[in-house]
Biotite code that builds the C-alpha atoms (Angstrom):
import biotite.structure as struc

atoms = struc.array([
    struc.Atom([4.429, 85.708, 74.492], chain_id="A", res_id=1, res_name="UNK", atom_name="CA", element="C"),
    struc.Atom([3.995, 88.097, 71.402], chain_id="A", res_id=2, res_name="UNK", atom_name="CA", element="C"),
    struc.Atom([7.469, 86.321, 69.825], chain_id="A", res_id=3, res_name="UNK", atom_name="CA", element="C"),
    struc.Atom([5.617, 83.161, 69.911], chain_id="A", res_id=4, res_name="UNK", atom_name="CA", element="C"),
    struc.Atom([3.191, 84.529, 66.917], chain_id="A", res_id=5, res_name="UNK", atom_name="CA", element="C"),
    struc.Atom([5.747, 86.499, 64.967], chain_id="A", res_id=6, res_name="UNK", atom_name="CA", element="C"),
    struc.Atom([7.133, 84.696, 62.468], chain_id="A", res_id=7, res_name="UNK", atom_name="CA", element="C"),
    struc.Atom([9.998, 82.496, 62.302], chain_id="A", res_id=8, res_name="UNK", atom_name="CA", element="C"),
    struc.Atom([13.017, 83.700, 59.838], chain_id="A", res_id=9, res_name="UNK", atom_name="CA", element="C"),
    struc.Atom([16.259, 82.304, 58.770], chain_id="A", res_id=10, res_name="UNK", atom_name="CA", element="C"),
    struc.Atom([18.917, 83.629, 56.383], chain_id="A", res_id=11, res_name="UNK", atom_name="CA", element="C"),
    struc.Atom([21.483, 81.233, 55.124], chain_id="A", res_id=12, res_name="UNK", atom_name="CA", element="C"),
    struc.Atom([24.917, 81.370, 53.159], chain_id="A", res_id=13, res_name="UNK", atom_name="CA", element="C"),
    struc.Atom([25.772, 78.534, 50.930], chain_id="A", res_id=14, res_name="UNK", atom_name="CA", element="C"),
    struc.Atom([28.517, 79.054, 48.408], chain_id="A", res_id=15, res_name="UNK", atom_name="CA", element="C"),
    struc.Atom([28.684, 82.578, 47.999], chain_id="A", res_id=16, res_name="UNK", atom_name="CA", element="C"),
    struc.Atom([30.199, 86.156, 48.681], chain_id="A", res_id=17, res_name="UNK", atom_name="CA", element="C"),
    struc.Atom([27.731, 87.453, 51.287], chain_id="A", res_id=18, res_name="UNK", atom_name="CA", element="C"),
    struc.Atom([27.032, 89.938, 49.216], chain_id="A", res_id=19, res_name="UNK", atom_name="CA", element="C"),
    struc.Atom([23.466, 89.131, 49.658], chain_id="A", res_id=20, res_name="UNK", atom_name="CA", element="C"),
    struc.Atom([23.428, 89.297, 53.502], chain_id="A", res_id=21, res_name="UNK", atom_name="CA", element="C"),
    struc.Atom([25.355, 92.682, 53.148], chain_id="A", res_id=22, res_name="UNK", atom_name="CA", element="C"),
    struc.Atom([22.785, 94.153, 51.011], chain_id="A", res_id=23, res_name="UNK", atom_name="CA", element="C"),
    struc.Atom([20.417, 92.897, 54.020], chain_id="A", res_id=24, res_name="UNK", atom_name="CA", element="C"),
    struc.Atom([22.267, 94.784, 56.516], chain_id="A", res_id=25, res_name="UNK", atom_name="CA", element="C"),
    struc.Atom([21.639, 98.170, 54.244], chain_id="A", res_id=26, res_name="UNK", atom_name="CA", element="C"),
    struc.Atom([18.518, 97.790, 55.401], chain_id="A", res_id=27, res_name="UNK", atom_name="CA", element="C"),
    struc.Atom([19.729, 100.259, 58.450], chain_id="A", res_id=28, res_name="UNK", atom_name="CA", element="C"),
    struc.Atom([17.131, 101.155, 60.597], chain_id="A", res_id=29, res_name="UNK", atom_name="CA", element="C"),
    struc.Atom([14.160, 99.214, 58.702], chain_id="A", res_id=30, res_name="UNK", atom_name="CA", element="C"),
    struc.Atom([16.129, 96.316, 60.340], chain_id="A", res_id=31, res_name="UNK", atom_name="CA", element="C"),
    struc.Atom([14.514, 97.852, 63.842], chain_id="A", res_id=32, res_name="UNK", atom_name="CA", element="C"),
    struc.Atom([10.854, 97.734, 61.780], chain_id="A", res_id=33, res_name="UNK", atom_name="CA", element="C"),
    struc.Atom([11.172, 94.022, 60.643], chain_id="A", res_id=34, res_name="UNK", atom_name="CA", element="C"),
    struc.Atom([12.583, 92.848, 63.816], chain_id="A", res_id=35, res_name="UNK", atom_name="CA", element="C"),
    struc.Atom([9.357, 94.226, 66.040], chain_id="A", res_id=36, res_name="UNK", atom_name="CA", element="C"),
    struc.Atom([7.541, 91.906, 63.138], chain_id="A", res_id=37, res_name="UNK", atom_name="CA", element="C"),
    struc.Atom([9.206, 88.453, 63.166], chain_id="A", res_id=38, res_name="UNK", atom_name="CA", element="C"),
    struc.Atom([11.504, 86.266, 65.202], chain_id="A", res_id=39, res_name="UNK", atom_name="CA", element="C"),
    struc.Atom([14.959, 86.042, 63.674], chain_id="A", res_id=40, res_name="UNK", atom_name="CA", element="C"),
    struc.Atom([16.362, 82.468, 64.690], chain_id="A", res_id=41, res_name="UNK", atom_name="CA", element="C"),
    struc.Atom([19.259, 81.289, 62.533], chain_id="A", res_id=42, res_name="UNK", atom_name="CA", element="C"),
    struc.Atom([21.627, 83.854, 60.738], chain_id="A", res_id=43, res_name="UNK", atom_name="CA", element="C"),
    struc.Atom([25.587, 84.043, 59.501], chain_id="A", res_id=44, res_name="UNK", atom_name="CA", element="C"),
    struc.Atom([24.829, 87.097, 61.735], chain_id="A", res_id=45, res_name="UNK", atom_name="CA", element="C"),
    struc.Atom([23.895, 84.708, 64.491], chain_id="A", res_id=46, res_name="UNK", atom_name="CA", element="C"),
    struc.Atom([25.973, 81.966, 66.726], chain_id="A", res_id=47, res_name="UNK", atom_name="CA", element="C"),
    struc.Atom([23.674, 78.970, 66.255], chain_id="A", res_id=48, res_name="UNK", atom_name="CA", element="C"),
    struc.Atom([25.293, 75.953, 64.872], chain_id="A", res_id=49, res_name="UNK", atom_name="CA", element="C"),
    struc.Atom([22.184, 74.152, 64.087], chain_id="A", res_id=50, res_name="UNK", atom_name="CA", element="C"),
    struc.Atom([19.212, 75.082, 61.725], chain_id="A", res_id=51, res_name="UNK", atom_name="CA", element="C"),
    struc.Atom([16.000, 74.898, 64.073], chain_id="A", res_id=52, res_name="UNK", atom_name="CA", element="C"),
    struc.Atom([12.609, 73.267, 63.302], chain_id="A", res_id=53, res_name="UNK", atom_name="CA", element="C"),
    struc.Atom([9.398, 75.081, 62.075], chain_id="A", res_id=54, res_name="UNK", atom_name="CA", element="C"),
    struc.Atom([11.417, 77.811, 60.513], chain_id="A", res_id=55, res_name="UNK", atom_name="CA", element="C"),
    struc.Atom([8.260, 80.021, 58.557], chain_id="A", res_id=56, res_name="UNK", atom_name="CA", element="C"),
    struc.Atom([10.510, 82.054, 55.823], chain_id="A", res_id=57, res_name="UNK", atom_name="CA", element="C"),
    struc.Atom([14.364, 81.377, 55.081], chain_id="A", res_id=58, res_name="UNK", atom_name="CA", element="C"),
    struc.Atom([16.117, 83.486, 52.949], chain_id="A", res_id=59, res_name="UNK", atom_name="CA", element="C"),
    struc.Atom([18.732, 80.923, 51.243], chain_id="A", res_id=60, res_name="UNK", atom_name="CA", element="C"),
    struc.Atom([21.481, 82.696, 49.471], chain_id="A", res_id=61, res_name="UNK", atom_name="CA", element="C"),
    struc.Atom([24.193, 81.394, 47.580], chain_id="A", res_id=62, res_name="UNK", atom_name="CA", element="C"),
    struc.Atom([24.704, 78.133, 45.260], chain_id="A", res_id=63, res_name="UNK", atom_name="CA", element="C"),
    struc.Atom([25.634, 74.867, 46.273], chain_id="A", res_id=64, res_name="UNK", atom_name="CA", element="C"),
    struc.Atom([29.201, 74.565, 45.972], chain_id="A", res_id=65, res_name="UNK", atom_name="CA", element="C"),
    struc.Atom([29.960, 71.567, 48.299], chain_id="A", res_id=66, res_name="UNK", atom_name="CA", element="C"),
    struc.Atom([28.836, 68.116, 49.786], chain_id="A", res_id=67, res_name="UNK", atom_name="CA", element="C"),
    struc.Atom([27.931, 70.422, 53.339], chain_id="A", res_id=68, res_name="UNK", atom_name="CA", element="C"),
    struc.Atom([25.893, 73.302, 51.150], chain_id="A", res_id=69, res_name="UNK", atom_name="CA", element="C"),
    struc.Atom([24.066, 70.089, 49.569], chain_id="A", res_id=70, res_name="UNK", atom_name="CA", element="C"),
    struc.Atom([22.580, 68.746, 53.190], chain_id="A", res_id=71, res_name="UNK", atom_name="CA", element="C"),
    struc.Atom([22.168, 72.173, 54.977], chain_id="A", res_id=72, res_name="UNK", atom_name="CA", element="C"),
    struc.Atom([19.777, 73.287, 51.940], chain_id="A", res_id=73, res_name="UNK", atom_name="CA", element="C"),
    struc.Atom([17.843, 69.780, 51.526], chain_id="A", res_id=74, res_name="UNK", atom_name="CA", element="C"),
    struc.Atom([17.794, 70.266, 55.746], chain_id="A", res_id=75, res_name="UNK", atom_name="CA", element="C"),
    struc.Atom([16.477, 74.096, 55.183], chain_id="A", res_id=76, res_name="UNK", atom_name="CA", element="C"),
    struc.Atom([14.162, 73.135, 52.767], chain_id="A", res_id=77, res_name="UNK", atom_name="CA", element="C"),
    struc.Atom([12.389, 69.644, 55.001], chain_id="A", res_id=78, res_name="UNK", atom_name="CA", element="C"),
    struc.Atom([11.955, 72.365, 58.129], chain_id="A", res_id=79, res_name="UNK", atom_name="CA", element="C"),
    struc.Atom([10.965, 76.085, 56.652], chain_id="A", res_id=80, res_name="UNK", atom_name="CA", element="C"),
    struc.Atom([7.627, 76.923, 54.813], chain_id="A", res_id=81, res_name="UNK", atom_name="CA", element="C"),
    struc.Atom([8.683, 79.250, 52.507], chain_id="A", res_id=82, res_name="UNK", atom_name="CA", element="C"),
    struc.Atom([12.681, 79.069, 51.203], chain_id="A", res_id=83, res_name="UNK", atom_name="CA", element="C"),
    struc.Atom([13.815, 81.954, 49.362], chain_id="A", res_id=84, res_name="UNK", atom_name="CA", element="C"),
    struc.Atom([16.048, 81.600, 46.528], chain_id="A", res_id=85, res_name="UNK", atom_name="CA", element="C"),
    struc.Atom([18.066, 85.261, 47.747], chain_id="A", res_id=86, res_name="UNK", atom_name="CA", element="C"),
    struc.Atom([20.501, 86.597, 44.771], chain_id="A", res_id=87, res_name="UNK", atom_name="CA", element="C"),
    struc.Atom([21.740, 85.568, 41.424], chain_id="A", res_id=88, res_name="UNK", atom_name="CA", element="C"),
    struc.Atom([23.710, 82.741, 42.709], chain_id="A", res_id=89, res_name="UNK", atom_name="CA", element="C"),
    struc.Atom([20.894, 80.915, 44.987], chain_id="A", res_id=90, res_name="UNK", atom_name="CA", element="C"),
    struc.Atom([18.772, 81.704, 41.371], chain_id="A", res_id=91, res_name="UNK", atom_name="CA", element="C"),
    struc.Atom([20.535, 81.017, 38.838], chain_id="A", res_id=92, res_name="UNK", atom_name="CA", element="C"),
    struc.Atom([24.558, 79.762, 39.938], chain_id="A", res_id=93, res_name="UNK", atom_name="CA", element="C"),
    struc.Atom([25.847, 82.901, 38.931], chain_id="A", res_id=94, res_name="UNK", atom_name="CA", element="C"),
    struc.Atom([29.400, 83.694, 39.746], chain_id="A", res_id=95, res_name="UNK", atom_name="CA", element="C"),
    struc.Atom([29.796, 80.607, 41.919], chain_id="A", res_id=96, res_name="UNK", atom_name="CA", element="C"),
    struc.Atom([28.806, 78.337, 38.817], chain_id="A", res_id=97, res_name="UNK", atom_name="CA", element="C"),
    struc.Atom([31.908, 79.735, 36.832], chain_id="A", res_id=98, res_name="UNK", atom_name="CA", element="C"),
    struc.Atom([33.152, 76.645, 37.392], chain_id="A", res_id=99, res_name="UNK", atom_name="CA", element="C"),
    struc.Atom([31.349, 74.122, 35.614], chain_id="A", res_id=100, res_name="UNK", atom_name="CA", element="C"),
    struc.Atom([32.278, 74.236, 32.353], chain_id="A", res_id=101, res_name="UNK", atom_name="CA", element="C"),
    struc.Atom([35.988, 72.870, 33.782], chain_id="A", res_id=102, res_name="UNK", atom_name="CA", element="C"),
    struc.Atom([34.020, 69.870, 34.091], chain_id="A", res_id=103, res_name="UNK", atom_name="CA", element="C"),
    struc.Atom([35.112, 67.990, 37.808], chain_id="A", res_id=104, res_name="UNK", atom_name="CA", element="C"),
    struc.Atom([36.637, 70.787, 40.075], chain_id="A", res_id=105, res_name="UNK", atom_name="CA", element="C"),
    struc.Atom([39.359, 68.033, 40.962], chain_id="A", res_id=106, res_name="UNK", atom_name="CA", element="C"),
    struc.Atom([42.117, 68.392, 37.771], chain_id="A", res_id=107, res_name="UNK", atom_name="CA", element="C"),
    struc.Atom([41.873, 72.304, 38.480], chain_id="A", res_id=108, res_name="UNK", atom_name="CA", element="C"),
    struc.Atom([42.464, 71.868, 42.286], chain_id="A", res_id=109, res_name="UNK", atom_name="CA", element="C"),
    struc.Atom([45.757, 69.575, 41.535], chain_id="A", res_id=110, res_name="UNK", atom_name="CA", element="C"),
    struc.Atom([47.128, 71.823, 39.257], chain_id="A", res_id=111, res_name="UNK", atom_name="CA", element="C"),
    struc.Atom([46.615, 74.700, 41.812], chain_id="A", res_id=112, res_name="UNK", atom_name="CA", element="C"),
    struc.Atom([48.010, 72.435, 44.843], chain_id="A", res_id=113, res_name="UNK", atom_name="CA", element="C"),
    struc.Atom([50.150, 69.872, 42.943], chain_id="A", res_id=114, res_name="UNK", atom_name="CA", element="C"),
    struc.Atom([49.995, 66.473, 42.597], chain_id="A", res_id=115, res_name="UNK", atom_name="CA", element="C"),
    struc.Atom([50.395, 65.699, 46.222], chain_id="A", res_id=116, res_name="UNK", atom_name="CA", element="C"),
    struc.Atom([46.609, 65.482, 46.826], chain_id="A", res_id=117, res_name="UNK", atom_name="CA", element="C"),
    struc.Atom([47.391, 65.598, 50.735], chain_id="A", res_id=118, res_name="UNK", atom_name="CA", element="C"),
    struc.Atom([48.046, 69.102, 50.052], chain_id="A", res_id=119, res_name="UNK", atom_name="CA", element="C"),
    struc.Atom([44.649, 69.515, 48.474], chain_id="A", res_id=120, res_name="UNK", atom_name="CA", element="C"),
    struc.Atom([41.453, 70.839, 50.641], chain_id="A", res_id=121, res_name="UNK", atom_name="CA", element="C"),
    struc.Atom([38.973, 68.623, 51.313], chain_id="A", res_id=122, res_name="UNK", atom_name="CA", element="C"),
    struc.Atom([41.294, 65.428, 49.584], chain_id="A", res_id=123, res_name="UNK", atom_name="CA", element="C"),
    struc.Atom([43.933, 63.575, 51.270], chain_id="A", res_id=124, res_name="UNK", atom_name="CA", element="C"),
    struc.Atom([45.171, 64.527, 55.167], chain_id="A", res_id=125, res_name="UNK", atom_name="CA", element="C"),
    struc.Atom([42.320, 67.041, 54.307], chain_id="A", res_id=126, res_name="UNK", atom_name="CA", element="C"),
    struc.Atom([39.868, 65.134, 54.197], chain_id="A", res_id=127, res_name="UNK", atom_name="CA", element="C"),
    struc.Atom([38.054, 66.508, 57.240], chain_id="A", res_id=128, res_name="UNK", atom_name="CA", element="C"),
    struc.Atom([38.683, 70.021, 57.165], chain_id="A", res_id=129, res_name="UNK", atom_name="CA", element="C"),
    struc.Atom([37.075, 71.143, 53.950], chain_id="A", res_id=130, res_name="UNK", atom_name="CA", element="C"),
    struc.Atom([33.977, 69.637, 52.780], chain_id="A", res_id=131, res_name="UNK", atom_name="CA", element="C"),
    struc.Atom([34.312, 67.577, 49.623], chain_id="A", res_id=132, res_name="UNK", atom_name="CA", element="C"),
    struc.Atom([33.162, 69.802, 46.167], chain_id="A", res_id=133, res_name="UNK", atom_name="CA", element="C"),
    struc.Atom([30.311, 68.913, 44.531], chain_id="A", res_id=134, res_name="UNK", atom_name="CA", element="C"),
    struc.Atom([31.378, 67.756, 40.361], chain_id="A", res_id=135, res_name="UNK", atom_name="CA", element="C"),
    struc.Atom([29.119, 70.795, 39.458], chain_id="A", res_id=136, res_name="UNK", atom_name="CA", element="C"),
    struc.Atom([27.501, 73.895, 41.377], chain_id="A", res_id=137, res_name="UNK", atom_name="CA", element="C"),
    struc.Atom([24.074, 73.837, 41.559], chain_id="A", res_id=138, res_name="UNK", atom_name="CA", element="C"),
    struc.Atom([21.488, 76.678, 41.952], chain_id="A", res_id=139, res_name="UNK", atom_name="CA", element="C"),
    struc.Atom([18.848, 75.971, 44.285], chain_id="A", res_id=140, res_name="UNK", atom_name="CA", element="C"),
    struc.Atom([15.912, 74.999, 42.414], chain_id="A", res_id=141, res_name="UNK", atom_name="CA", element="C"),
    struc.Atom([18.282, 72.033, 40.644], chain_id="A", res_id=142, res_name="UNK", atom_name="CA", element="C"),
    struc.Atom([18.127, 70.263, 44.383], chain_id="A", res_id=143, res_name="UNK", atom_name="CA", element="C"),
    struc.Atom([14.683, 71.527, 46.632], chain_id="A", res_id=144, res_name="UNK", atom_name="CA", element="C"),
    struc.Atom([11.189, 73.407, 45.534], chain_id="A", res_id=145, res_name="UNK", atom_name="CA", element="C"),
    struc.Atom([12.247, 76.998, 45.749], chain_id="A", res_id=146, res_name="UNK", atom_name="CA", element="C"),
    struc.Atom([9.136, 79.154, 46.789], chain_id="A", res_id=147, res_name="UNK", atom_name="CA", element="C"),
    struc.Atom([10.390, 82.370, 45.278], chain_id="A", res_id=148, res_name="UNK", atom_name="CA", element="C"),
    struc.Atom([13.304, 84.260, 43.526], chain_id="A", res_id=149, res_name="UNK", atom_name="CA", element="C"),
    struc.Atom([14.984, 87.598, 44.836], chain_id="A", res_id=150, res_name="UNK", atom_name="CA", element="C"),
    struc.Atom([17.231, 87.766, 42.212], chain_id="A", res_id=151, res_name="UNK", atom_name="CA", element="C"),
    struc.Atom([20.198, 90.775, 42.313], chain_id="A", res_id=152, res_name="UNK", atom_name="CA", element="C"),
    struc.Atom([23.623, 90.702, 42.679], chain_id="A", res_id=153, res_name="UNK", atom_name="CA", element="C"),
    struc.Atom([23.421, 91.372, 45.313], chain_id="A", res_id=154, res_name="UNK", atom_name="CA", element="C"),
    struc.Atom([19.700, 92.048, 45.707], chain_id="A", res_id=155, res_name="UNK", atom_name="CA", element="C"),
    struc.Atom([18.954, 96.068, 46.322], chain_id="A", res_id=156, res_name="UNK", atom_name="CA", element="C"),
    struc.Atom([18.317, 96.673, 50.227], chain_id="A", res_id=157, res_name="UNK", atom_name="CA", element="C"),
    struc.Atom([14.398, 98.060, 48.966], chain_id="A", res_id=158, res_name="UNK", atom_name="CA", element="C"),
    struc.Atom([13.640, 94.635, 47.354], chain_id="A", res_id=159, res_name="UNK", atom_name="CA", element="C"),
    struc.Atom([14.786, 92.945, 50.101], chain_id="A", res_id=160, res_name="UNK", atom_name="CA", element="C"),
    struc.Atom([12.887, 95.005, 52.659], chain_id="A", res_id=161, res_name="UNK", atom_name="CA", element="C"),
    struc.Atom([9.701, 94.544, 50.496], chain_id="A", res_id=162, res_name="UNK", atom_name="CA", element="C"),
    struc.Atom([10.059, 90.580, 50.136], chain_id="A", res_id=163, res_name="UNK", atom_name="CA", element="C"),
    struc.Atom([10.487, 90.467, 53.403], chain_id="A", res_id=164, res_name="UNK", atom_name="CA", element="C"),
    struc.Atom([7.459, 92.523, 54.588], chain_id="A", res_id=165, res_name="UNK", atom_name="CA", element="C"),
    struc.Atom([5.110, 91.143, 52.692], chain_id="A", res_id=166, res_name="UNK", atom_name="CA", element="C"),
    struc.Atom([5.938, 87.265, 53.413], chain_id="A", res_id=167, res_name="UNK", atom_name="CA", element="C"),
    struc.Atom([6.754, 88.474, 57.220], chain_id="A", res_id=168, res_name="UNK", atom_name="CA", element="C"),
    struc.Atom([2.603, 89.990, 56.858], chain_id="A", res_id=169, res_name="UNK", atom_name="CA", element="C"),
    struc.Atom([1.464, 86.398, 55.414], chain_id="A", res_id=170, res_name="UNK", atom_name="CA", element="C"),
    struc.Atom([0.859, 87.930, 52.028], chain_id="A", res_id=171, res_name="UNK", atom_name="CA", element="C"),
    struc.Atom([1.912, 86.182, 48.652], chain_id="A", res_id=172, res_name="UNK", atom_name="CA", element="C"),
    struc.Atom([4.722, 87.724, 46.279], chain_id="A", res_id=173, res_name="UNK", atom_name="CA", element="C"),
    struc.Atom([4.331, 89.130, 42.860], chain_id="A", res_id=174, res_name="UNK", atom_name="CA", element="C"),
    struc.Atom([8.365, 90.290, 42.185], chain_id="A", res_id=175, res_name="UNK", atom_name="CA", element="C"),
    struc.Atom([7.223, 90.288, 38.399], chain_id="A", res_id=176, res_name="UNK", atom_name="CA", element="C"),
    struc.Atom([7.589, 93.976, 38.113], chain_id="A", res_id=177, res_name="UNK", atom_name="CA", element="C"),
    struc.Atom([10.442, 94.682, 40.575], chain_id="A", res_id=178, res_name="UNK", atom_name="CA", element="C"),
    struc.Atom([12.901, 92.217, 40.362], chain_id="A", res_id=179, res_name="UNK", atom_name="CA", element="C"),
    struc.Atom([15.492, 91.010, 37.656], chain_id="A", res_id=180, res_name="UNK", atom_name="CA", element="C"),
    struc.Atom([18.366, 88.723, 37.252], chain_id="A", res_id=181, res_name="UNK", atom_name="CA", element="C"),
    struc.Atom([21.582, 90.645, 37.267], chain_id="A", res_id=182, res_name="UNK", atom_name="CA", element="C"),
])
């Protein structure tokens, strides 16, 4: 009955290293301390295939690199209450936005695969097995309302542990002191 009231918490990887979700894992044993204080119910660390309703706090790491990143965030976003912008690339596009000044991703991927496009992810015979690139990575706040920023690359375990705590208590961030981008 007590899991009912904890609450609910989702991390999620868009285009990105992990590195964020790593840097949550060195949480080590304060893991134990948040887990006794929410419900986690959709993780990379998880085998759930779909994002659930009435999700409280989601932790949304990574840019959006691809059609798929595009509708899981704008799906995070319609059912959690407070999205997370977690690391440099959910923040600001970081090393997953390198791309964008090539202009459309397309030229670069032909030259890497050839000119037989069937040979090229996501194009061609394909199609269906790698989701289409987006012309330009976006960082979060470009496509939802991001709530707040836990910027780091990847975020330090401590910062982490504190965002989390405090929004998993129901209290408001101030990262102003504690948190930069890089």
């Amino acid at each position: 009955m007590e899991s009912l009231t904890r609450p609910r918490v989702a991390t999620v990887w868009l285009g990105g290293c992990s590195g964020c979700h790593m840097s949550l894992l060195d949480l080590d044993e304060r893991l134990l301390d948040l887990a006794e204080r929410m419900h986690l119910v959709y993780s990379p660390f998880m085998d759930i295939k779909q994002f659930p309703e009435h999700v409280d706090i989601a932790l949304v790491e990574g840019a959006v690199a691809n059609e798929d990143n595009a509708r899981l965030l704008r799906l995070v976003r319609s059912r959690t209450a407070v999205l997370v912008a977690f690391g440099d690339c959910a923040v600001a596009g970081n090393v997953t936005a390198l791309r964008n000044p090539l202009g459309d991703p397309m030229p670069v991927l032909a030259r890497s695969y050839g000119t037989d496009t069937s040979r090229i992810p996501g194009v061609g015979a394909n199609a269906g097995s790698v989701p289409p690139l987006v012309p330009k990575v976006h960082m979060l706040r470009s496509l939802v309302a991001v709530d707040y920023y836990l910027p780091g690359c990847p975020p330090p375990a401590d910062l982490i542990f504190f965002v989390l705590s405090e929004l998993v208590a129901g209290r408001t961030l101030n990262l102003q002191s504690r948190a930069t981008l890089g």
